[in-house]
N, CA, C and O atoms as a GROMACS GRO file, in nm:
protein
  536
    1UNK      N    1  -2.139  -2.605   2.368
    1UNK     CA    2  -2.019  -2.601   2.286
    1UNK      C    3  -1.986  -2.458   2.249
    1UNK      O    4  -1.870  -2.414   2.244
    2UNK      N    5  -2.080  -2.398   2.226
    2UNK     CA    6  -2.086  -2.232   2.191
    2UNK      C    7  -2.008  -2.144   2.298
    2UNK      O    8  -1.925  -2.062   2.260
    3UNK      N    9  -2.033  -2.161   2.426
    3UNK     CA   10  -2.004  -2.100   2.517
    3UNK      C   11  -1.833  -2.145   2.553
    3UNK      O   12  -1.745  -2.064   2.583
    4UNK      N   13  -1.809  -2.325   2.538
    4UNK     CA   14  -1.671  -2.330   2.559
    4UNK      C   15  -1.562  -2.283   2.451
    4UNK      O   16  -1.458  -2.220   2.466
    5UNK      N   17  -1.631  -2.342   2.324
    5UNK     CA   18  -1.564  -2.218   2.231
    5UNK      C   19  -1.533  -2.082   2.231
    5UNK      O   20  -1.436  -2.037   2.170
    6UNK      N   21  -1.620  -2.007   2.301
    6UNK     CA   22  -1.610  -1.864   2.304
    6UNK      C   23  -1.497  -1.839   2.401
    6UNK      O   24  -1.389  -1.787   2.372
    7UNK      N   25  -1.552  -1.902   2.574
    7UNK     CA   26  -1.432  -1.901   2.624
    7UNK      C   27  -1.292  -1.915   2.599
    7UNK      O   28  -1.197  -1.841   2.620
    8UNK      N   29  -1.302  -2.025   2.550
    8UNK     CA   30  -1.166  -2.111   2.474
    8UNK      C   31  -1.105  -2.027   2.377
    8UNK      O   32  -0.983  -2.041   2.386
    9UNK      N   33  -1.139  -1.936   2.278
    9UNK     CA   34  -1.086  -1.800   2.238
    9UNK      C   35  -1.066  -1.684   2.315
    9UNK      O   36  -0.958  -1.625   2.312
   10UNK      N   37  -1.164  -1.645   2.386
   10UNK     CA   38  -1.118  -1.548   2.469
   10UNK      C   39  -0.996  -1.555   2.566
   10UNK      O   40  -0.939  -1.456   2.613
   11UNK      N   41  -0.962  -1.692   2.589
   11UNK     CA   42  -0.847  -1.683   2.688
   11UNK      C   43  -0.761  -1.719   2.610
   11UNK      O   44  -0.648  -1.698   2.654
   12UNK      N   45  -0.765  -1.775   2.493
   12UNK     CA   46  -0.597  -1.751   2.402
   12UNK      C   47  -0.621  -1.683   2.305
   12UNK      O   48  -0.576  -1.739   2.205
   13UNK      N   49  -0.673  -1.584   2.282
   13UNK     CA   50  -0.655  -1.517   2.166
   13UNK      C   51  -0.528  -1.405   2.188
   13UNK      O   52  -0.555  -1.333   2.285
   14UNK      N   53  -0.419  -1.376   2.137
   14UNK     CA   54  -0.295  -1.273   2.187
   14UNK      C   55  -0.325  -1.222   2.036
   14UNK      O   56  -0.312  -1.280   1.928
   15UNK      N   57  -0.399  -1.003   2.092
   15UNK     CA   58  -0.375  -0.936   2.002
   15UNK      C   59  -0.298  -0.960   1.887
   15UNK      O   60  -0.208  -1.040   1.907
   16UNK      N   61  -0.306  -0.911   1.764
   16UNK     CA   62  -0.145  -0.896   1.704
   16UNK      C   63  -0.126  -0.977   1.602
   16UNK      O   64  -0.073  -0.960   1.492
   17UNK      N   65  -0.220  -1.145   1.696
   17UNK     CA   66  -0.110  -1.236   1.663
   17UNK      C   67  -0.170  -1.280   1.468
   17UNK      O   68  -0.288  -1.265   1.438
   18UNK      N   69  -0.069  -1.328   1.369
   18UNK     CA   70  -0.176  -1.340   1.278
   18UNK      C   71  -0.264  -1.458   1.292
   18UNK      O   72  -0.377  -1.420   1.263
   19UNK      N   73  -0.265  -1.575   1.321
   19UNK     CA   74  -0.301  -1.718   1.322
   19UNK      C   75  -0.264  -1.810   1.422
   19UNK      O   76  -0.143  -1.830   1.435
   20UNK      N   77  -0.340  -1.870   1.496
   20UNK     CA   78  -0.260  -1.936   1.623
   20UNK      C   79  -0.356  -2.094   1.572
   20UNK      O   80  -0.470  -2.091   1.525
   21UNK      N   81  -0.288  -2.198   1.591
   21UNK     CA   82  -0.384  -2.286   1.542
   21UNK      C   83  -0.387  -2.389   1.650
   21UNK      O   84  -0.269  -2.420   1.641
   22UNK      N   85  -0.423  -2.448   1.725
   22UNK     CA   86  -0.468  -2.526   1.827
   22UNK      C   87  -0.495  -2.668   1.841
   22UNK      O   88  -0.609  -2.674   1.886
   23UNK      N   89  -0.450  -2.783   1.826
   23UNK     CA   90  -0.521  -2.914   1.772
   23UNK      C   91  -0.446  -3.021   1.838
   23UNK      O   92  -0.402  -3.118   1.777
   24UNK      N   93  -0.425  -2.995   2.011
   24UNK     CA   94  -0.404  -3.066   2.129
   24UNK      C   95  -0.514  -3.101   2.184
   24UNK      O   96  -0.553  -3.025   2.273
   25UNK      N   97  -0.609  -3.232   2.149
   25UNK     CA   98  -0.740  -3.285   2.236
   25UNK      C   99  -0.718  -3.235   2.377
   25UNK      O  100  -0.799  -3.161   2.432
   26UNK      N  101  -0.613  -3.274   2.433
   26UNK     CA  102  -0.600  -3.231   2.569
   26UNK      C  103  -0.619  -3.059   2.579
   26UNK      O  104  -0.672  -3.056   2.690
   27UNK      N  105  -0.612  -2.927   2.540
   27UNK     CA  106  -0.618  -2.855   2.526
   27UNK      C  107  -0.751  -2.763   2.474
   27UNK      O  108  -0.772  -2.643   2.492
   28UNK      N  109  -0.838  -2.869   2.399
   28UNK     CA  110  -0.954  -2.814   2.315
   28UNK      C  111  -1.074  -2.846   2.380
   28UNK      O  112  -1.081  -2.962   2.422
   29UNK      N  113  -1.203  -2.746   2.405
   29UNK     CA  114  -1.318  -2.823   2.453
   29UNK      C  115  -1.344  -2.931   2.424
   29UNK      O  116  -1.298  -2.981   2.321
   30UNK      N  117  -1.422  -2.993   2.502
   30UNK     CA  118  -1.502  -3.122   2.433
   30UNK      C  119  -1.569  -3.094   2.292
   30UNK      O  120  -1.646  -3.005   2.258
   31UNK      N  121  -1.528  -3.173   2.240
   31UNK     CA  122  -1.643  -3.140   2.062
   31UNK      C  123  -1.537  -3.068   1.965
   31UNK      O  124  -1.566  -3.040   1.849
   32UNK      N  125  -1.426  -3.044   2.016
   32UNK     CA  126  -1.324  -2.989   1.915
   32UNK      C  127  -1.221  -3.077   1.835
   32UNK      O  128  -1.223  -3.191   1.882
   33UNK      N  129  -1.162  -3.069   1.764
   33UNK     CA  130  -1.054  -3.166   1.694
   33UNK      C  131  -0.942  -3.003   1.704
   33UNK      O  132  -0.863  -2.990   1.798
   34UNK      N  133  -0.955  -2.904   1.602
   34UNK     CA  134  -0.870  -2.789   1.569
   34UNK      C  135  -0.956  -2.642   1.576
   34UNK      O  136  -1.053  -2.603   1.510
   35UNK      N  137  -0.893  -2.590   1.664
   35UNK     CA  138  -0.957  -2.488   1.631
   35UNK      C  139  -0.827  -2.383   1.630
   35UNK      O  140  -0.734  -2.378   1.710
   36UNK      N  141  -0.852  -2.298   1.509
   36UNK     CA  142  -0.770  -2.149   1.431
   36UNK      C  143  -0.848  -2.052   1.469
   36UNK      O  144  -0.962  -2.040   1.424
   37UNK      N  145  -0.773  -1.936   1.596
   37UNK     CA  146  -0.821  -1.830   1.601
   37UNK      C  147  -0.739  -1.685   1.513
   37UNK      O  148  -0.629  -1.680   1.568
   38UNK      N  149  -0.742  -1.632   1.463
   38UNK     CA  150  -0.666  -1.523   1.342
   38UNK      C  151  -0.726  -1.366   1.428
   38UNK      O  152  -0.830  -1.343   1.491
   39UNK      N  153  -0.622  -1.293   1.400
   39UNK     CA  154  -0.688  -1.161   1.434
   39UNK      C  155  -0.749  -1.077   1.290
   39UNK      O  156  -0.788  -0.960   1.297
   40UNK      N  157  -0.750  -1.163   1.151
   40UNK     CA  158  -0.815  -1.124   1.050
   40UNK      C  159  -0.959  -1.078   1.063
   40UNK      O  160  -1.036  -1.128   1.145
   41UNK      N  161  -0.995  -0.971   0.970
   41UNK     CA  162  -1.136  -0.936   1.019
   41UNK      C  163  -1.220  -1.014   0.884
   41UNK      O  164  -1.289  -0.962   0.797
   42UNK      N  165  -1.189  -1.138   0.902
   42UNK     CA  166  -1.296  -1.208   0.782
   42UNK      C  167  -1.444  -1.275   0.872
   42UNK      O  168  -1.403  -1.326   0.976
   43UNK      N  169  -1.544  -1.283   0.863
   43UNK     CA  170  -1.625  -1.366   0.847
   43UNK      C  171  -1.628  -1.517   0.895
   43UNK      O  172  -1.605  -1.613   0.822
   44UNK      N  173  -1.657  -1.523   1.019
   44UNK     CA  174  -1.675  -1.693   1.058
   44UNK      C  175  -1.683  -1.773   0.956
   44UNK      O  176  -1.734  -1.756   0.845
   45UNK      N  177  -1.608  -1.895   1.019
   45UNK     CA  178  -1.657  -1.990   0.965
   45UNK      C  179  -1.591  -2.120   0.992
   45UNK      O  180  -1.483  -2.113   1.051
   46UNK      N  181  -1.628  -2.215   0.964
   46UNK     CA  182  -1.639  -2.317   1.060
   46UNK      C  183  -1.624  -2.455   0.891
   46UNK      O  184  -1.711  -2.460   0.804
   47UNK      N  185  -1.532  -2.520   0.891
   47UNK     CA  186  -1.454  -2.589   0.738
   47UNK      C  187  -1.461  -2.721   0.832
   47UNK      O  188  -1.449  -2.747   0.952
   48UNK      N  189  -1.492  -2.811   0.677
   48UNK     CA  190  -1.503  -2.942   0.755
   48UNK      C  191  -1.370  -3.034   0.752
   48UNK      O  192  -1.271  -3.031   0.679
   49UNK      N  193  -1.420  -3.147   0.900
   49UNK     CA  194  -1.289  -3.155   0.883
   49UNK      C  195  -1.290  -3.259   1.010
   49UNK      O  196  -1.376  -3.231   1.093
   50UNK      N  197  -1.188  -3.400   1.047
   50UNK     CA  198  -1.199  -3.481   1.120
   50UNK      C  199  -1.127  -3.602   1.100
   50UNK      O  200  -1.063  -3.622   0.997
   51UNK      N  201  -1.133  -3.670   1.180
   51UNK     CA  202  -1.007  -3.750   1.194
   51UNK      C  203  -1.051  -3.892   1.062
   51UNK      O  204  -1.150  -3.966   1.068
   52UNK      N  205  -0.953  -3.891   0.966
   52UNK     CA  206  -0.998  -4.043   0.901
   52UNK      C  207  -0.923  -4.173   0.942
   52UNK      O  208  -0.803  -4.189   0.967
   53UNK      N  209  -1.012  -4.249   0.942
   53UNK     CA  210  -0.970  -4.371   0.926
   53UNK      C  211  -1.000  -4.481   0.864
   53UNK      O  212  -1.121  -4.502   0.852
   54UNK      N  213  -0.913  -4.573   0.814
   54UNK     CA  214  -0.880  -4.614   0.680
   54UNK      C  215  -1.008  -4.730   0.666
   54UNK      O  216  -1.065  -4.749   0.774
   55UNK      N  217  -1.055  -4.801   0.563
   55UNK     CA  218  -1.140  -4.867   0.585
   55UNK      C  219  -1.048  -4.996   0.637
   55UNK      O  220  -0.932  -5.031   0.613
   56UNK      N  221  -1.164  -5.053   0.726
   56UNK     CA  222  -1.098  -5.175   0.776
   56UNK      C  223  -1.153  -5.320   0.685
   56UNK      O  224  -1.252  -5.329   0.612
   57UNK      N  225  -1.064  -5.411   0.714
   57UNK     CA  226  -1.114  -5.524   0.610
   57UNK      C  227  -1.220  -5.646   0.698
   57UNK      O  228  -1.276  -5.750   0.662
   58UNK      N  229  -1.215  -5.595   0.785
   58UNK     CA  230  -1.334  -5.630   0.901
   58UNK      C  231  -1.508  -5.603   0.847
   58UNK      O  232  -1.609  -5.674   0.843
   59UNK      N  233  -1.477  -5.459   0.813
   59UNK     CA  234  -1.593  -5.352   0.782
   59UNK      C  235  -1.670  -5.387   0.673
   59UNK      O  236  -1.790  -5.414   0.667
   60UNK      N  237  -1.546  -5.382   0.550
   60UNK     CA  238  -1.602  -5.430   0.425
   60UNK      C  239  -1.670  -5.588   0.418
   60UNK      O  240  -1.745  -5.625   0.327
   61UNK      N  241  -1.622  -5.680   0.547
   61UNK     CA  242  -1.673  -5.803   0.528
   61UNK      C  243  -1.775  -5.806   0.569
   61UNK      O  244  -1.842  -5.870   0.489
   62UNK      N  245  -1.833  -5.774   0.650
   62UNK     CA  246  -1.934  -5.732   0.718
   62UNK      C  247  -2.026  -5.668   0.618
   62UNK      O  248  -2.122  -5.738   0.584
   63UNK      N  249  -2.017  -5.554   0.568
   63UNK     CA  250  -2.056  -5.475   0.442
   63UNK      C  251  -2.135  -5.587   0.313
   63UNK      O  252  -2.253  -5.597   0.280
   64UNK      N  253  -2.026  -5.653   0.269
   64UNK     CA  254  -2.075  -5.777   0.193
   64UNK      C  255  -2.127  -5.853   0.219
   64UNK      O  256  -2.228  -5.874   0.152
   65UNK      N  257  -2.099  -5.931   0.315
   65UNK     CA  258  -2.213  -6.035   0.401
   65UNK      C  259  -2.346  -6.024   0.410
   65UNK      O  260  -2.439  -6.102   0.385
   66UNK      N  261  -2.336  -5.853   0.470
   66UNK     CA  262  -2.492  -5.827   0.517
   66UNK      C  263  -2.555  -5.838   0.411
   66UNK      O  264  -2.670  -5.877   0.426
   67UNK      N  265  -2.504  -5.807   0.242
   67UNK     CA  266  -2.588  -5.744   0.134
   67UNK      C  267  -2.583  -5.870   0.078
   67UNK      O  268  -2.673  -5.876  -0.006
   68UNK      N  269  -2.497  -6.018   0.086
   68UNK     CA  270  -2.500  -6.137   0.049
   68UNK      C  271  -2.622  -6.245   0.099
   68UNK      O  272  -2.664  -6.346   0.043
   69UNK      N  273  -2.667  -6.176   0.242
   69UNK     CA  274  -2.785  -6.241   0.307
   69UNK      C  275  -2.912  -6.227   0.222
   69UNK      O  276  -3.004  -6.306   0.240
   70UNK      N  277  -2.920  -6.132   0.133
   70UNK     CA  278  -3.010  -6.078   0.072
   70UNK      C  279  -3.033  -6.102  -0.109
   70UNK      O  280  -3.127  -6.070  -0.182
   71UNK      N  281  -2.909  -6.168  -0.136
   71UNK     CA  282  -2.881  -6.210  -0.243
   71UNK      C  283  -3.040  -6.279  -0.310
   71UNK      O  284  -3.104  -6.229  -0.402
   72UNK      N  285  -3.071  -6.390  -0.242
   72UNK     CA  286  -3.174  -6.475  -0.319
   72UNK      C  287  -3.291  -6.392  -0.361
   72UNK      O  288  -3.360  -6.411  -0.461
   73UNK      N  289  -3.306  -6.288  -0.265
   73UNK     CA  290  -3.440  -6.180  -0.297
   73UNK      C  291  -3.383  -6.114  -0.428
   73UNK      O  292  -3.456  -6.088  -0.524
   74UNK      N  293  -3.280  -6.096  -0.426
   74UNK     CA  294  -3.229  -6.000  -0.535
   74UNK      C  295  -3.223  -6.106  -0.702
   74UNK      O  296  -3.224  -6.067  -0.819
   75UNK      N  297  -3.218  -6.235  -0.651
   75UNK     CA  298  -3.174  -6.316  -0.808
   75UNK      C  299  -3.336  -6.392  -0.799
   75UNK      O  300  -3.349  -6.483  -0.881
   76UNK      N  301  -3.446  -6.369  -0.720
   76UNK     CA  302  -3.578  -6.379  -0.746
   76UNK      C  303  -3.641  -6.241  -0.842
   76UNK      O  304  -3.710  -6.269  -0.940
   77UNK      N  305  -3.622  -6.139  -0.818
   77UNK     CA  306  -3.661  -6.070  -0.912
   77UNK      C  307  -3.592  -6.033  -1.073
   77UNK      O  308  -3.662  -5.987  -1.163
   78UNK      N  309  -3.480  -6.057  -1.085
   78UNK     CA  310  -3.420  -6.095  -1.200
   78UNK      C  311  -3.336  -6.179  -1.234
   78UNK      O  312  -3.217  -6.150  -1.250
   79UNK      N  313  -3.363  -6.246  -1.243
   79UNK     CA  314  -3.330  -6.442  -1.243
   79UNK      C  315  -3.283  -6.411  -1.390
   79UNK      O  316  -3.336  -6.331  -1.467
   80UNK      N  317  -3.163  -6.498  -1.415
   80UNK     CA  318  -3.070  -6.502  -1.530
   80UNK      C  319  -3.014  -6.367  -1.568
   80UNK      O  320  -3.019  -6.329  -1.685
   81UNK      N  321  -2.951  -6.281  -1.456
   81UNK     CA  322  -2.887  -6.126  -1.483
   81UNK      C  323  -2.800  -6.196  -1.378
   81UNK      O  324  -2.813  -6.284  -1.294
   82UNK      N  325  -2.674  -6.086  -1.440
   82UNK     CA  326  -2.557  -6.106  -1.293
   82UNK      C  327  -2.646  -6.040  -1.196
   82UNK      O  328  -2.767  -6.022  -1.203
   83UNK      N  329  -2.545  -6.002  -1.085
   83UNK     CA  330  -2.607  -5.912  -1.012
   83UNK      C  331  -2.444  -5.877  -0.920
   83UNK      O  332  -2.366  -5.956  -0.867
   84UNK      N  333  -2.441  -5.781  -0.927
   84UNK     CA  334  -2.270  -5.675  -0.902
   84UNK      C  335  -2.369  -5.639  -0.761
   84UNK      O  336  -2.489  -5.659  -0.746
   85UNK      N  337  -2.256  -5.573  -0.657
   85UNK     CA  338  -2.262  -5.545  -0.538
   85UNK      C  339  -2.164  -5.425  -0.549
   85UNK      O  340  -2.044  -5.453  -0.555
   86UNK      N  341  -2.216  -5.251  -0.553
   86UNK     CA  342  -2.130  -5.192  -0.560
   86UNK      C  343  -2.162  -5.085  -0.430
   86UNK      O  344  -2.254  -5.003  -0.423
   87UNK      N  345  -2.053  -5.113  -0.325
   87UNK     CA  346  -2.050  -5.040  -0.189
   87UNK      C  347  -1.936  -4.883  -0.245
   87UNK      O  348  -1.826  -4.895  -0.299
   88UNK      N  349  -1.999  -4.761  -0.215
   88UNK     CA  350  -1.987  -4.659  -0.226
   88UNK      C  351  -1.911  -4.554  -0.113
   88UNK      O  352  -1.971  -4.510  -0.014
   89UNK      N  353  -1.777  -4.522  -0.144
   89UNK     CA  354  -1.810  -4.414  -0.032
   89UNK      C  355  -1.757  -4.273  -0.097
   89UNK      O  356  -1.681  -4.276  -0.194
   90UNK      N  357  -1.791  -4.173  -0.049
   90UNK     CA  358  -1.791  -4.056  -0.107
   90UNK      C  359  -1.716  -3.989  -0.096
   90UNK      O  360  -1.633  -4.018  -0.010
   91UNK      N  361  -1.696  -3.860  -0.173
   91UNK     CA  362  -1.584  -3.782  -0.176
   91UNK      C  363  -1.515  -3.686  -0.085
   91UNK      O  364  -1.395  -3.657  -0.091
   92UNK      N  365  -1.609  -3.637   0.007
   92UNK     CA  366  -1.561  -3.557   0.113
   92UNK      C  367  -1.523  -3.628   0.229
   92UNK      O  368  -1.566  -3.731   0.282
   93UNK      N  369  -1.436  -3.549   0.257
   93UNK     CA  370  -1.381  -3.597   0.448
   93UNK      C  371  -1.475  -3.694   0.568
   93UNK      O  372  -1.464  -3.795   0.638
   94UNK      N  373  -1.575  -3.577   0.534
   94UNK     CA  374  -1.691  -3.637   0.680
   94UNK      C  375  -1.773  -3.767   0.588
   94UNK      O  376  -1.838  -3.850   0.650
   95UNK      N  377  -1.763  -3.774   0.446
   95UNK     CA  378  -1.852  -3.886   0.429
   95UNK      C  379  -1.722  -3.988   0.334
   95UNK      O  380  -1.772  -4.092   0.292
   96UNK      N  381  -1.635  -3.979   0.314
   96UNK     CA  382  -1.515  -4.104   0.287
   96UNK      C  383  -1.467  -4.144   0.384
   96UNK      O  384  -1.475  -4.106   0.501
   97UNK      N  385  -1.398  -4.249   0.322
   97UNK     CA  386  -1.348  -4.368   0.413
   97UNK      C  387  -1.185  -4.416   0.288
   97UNK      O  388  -1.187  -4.483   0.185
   98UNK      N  389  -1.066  -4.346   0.358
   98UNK     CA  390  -0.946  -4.386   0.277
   98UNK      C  391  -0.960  -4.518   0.259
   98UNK      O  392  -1.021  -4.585   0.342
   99UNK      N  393  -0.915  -4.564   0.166
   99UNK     CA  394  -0.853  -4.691   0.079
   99UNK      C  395  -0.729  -4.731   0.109
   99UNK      O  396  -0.643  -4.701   0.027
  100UNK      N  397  -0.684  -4.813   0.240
  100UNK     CA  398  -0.570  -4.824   0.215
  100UNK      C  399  -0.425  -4.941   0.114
  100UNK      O  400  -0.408  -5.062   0.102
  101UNK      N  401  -0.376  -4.858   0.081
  101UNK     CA  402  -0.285  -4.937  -0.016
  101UNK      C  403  -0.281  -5.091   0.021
  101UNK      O  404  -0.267  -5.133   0.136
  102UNK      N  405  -0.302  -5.204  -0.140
  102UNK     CA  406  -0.324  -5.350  -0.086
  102UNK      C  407  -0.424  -5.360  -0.086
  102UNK      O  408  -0.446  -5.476  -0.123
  103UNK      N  409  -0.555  -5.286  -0.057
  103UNK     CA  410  -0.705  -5.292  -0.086
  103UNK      C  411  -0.758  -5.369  -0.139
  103UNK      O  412  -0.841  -5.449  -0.095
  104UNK      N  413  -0.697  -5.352  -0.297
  104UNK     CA  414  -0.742  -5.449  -0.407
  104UNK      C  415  -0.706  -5.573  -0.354
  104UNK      O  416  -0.815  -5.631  -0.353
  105UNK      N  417  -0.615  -5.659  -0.305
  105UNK     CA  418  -0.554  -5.734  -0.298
  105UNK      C  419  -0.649  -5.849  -0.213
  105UNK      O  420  -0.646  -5.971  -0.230
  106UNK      N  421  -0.754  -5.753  -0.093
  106UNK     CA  422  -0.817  -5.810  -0.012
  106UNK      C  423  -0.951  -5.897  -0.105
  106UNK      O  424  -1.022  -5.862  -0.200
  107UNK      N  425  -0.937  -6.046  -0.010
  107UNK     CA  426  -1.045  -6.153  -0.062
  107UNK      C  427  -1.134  -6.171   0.026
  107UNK      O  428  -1.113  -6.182   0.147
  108UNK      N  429  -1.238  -6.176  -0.028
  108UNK     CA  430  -1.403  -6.237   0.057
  108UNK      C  431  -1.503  -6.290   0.009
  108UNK      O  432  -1.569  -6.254  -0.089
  109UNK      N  433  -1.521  -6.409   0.102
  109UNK     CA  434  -1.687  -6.506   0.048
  109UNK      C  435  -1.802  -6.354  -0.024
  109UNK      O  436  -1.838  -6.245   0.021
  110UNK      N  437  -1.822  -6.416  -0.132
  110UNK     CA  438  -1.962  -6.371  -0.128
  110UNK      C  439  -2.005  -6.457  -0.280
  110UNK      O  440  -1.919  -6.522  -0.340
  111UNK      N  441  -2.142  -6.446  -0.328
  111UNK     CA  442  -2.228  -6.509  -0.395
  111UNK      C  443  -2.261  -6.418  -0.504
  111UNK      O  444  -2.337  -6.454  -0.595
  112UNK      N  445  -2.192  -6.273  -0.499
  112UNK     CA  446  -2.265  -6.208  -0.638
  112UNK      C  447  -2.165  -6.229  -0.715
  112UNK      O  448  -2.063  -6.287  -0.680
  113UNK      N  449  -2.184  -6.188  -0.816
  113UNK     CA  450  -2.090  -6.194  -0.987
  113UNK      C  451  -1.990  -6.144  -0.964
  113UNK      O  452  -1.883  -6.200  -0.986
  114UNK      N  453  -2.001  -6.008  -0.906
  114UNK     CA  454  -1.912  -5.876  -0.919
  114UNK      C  455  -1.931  -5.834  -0.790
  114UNK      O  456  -2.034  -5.856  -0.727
  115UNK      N  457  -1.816  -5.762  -0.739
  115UNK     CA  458  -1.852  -5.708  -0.599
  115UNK      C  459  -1.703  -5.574  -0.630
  115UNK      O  460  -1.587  -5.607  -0.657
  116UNK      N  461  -1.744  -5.452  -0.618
  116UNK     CA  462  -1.703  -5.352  -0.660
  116UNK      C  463  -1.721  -5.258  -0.526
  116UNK      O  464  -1.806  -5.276  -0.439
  117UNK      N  465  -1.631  -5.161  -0.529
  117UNK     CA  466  -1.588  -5.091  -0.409
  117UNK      C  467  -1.558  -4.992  -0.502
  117UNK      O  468  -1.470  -5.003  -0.587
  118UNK      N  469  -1.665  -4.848  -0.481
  118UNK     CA  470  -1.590  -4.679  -0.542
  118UNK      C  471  -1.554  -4.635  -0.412
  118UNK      O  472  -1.610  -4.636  -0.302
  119UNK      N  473  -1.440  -4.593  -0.458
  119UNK     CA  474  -1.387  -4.472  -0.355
  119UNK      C  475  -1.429  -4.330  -0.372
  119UNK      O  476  -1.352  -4.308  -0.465
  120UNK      N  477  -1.486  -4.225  -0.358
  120UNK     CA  478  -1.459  -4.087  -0.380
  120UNK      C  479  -1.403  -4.027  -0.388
  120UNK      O  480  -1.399  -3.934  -0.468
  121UNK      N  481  -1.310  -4.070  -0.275
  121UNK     CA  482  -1.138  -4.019  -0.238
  121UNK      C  483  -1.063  -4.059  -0.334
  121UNK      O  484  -1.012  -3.968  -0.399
  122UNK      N  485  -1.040  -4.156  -0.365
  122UNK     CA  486  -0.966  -4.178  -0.477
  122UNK      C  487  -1.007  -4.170  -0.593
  122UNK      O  488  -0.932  -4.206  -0.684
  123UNK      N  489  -1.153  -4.114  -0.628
  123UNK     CA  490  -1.200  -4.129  -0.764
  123UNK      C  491  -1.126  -4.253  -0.857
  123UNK      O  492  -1.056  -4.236  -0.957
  124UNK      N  493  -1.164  -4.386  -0.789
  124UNK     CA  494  -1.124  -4.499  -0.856
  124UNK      C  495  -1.241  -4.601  -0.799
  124UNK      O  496  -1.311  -4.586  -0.699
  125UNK      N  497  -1.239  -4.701  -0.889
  125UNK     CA  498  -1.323  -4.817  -0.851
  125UNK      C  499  -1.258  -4.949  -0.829
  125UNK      O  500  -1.202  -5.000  -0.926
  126UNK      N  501  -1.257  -5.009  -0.721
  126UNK     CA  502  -1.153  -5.132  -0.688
  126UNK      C  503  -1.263  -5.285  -0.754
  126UNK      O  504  -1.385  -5.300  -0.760
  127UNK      N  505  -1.207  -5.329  -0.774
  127UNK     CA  506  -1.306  -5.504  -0.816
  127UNK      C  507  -1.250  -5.572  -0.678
  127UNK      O  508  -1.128  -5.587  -0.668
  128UNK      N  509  -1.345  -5.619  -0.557
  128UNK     CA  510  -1.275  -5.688  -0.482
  128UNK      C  511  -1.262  -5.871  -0.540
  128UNK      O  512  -1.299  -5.902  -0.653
  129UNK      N  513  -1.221  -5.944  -0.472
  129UNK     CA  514  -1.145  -6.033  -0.490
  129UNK      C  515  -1.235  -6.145  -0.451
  129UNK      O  516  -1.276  -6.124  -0.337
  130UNK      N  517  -1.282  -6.258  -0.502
  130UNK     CA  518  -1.342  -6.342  -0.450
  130UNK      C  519  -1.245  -6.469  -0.409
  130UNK      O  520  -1.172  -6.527  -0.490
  131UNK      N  521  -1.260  -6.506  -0.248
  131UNK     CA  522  -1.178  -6.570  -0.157
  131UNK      C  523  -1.186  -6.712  -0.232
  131UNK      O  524  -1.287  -6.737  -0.299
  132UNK      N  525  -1.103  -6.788  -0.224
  132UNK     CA  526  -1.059  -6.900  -0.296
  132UNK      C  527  -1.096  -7.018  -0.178
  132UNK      O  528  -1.021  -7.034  -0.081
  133UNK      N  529  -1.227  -7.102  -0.200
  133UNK     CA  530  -1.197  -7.220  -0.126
  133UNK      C  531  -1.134  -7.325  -0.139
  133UNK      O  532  -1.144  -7.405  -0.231
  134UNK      N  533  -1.055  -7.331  -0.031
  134UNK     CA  534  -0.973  -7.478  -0.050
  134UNK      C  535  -1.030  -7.609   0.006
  134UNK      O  536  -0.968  -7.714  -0.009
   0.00000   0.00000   0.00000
């Protein structure tokens, strides 16, 4: 990756120029998303950064399920406590997962009390919805 990067600057870098910014997959080595070459004399560096995508309501069911299989172990060691299910995701780029709008709105089987979703990104906490059997 080192070496196609290097190349990959050396053949577009144009003297002069202040900032050229780059972020055609078709255009970028393998392993790139954007790359900014500057004729500034600052200090490498390399900012995080990558494509998001939104959580799916597939994911989160899945997410709950798996941690619902596990439920009875969890209400064997403290028997007569709720017991909340709170799935986490964090604040930065490479470790969040957007929230998309309607979120709250989404319903799913599960068996705990509470089933709670933090965002990082949004510095908010959603209550998901327990699915209604008919």
């Amino acid at each position: 990756m080192a070496r196609s990067l290097a190349e990959f600057v050396k053949d577009k870098y144009v003297p002069g120029t202040d900032a050229v910014t780059f972020n055609q997959r078709t255009e970028l080595p393998i392993g790139f998303e954007v790359i900014c070459i500057s004729s500034q004399t600052l200090p490498w560096h390399s900012g995080e950064s990558g494509n998001l995508e939104l959580l799916d309501p597939q994911e989160l069911a899945a997410m709950i399920g798996k941690n619902n299989e596990l439920l009875s172990k969890y209400r064997e060691k403290v028997a007569d406590s709720p017991i909340w299910l709170l799935i986490a995701s964090g604040p930065s780029i490479s470790r969040g997962v957007p929230i998309p709008l309607g979120a709250d709105e989404w319903r799913f089987s599960f068996d705990f009390d509470k089933v709670l979703l933090f965002s990082g990104m949004d510095n908010r906490v959603f209550e998901i919805g327990r699915a209604t059997i008919i």
